[in-house]
MARTORDREN-868372 format. One record per residue (C-alpha): residue in three letters; z negated, y negated, x. Coordinates in Angstrom, 3 decimals, decimal comma, always signed. Example, Ala and Ser with C-alpha at 12.3 -4.5 7.8 and 13.67 -1.06 7.14 Angstrom:
2
residuo; up; north; east
ALA; -7,800; +4,500; +12,300
SER; -7,140; +1,060; +13,670
This chain:
85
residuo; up; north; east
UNK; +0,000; +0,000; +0,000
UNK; -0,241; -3,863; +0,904
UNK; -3,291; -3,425; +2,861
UNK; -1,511; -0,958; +5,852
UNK; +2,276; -1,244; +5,038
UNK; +2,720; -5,627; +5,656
UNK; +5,546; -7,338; +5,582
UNK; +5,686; -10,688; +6,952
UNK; +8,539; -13,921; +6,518
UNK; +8,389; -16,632; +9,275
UNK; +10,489; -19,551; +9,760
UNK; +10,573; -20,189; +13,992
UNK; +7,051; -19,569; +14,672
UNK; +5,300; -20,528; +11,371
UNK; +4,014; -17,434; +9,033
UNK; +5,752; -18,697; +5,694
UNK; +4,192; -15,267; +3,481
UNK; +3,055; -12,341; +3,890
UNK; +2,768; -8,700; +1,227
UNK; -0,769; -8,570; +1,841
UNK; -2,181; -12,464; +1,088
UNK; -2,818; -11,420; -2,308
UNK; -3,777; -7,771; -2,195
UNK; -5,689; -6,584; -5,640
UNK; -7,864; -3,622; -6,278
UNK; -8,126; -1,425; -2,957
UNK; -4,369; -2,442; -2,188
UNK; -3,592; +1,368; -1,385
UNK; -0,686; +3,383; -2,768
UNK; -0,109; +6,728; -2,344
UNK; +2,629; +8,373; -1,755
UNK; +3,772; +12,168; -2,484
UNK; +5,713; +13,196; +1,437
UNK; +8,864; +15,403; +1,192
UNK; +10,076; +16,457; +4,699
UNK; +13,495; +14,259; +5,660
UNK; +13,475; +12,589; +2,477
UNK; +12,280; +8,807; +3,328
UNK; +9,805; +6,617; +1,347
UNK; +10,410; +3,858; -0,159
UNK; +8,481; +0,739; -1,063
UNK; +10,413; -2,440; -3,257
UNK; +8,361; -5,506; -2,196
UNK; +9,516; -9,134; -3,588
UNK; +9,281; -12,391; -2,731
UNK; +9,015; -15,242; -5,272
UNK; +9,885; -18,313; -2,534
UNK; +6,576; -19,542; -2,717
UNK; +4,651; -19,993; +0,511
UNK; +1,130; -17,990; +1,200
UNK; -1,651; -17,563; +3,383
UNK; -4,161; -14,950; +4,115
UNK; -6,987; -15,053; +1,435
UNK; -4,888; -17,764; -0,473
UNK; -6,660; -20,218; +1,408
UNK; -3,847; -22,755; +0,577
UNK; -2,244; -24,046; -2,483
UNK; +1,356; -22,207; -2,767
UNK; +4,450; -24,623; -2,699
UNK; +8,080; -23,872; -2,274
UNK; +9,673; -22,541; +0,572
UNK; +11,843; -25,116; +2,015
UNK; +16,162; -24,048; +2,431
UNK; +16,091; -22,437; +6,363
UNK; +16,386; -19,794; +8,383
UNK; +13,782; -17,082; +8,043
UNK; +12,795; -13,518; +9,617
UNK; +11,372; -10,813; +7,783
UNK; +9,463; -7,841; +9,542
UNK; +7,391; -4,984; +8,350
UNK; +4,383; -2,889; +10,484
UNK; +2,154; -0,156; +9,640
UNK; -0,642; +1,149; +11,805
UNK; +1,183; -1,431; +14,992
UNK; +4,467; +0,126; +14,143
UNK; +7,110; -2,596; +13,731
UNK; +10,558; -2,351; +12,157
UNK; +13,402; -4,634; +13,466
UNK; +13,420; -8,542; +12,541
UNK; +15,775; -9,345; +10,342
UNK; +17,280; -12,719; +9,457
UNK; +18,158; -14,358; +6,253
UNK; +18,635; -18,241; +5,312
UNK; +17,416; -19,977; +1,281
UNK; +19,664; -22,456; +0,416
């Protein structure tokens, strides 16, 4: 769930949101393993910016360049890019 499995969106070096700001309940998941058949996880993104703890108000992410990345347990996928217009 949102508490191990993060993804996070930056813009340059500034955290813009992250999956696990506003975890709820115990903010696991569990998932049923089927050898070579991958798990999947949908995870959205409403444009708003976040912190952790939703310590401040959320406003609108400004039109940019972002990069998205996801770790579990210190295990990191690729950065990928994406630009809001």
């Amino acid at each position: 769930g949102p508490r191990y499995l993060t993804v996070v969106i930056s813009s340059g070096s500034v955290r813009a949101w992250g999956s696990a700001d506003y975890i709820h309940g115990s903010g696991s998941q569990v998932a049923m393993l089927h050898r070579g058949v991958p798990v999947q996880r949908k995870i959205t993104w409403d444009r708003t910016l976040s912190s952790p703890g939703c310590k401040l108000a959320r406003t609108a992410a400004r039109p940019g360049t972002y990069t998205v990345t996801a770790s579990d347990a210190g295990v990191h996928s690729r950065t990928l890019v994406f630009v809001l217009r």
